[in-house]
C-alpha positions as a LaTeX table, in Angstrom:
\begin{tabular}{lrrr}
\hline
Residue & $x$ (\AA) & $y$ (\AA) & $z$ (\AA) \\
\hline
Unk1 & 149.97 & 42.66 & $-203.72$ \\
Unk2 & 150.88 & 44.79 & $-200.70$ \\
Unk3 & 150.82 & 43.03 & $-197.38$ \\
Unk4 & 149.18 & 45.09 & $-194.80$ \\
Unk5 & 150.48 & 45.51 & $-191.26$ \\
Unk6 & 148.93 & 44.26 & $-188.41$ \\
Unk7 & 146.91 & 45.54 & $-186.12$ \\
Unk8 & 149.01 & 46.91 & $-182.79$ \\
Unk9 & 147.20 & 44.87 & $-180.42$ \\
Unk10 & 147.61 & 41.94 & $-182.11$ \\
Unk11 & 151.62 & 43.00 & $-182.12$ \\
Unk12 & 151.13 & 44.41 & $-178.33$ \\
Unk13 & 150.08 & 40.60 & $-177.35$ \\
Unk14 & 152.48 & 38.88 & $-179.09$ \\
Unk15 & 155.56 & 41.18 & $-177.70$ \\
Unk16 & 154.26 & 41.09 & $-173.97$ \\
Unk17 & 154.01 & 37.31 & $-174.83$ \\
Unk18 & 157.61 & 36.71 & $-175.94$ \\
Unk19 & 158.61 & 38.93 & $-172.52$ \\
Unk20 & 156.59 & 36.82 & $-170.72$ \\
Unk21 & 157.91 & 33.28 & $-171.86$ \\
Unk22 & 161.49 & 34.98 & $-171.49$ \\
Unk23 & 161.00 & 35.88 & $-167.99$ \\
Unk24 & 160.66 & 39.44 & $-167.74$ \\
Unk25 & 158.87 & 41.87 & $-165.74$ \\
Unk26 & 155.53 & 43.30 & $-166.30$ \\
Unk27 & 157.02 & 46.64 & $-165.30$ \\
Unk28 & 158.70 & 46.43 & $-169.09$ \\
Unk29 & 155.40 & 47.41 & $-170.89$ \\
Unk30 & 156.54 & 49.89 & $-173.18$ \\
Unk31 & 152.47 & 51.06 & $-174.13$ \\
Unk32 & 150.91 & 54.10 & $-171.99$ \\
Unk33 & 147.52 & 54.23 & $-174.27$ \\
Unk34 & 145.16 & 51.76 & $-171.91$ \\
Unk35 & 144.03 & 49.70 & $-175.06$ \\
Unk36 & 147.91 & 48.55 & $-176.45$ \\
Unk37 & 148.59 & 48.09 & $-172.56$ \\
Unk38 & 145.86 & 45.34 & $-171.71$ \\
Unk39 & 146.70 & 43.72 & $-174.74$ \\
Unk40 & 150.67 & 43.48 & $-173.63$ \\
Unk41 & 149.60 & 42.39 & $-169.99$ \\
Unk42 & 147.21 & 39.83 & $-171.17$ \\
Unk43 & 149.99 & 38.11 & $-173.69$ \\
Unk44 & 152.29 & 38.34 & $-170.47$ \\
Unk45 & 150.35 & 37.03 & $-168.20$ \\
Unk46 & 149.63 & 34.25 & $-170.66$ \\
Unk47 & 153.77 & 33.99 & $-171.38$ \\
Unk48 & 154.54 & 33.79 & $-168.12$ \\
Unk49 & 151.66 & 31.01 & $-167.44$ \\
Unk50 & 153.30 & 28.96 & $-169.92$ \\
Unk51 & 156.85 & 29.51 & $-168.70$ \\
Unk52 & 155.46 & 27.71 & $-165.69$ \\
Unk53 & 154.52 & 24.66 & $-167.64$ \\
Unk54 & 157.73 & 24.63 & $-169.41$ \\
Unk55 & 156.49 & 25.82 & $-172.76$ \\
Unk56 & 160.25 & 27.51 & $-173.93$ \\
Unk57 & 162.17 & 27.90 & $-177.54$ \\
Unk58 & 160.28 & 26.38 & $-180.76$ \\
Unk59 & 156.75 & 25.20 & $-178.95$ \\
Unk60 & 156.56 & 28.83 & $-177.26$ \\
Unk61 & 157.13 & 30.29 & $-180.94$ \\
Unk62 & 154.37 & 27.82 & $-182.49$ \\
Unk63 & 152.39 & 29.47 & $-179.48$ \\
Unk64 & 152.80 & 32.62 & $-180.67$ \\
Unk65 & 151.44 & 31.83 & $-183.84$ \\
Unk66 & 147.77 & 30.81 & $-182.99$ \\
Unk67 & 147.05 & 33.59 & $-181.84$ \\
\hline
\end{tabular}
């Protein structure tokens, strides 16, 4: 059975999540359509938050996951 691929703003959330835990800018977003954009500036700003409360390495990865 094929796997199918995901949809891209599942994938845009989880990338602007991983730049977010790793500490980078929001001015890195590499979507322009408005839809794939949101989605990458919501898993940021959701990164970033838990940066803050020290979420980093394997329990930022399990993060990833439940979403």
């Amino acid at each position: 059975m094929r796997r199918q691929k995901r949809d891209m703003n599942d994938r845009a959330f989880d990338r602007g999540y991983q730049a977010g835990v790793s500490g980078r800018s929001s001015d890195f977003c590499p979507h322009n359509a408005d839809e794939h954009r949101q989605n990458w500036l919501s898993g940021w700003r959701e990164g970033r938050s838990d940066q803050w409360d020290g979420l980093t390495g394997i329990s930022a990865v399990q993060r990833t996951r439940i979403h």
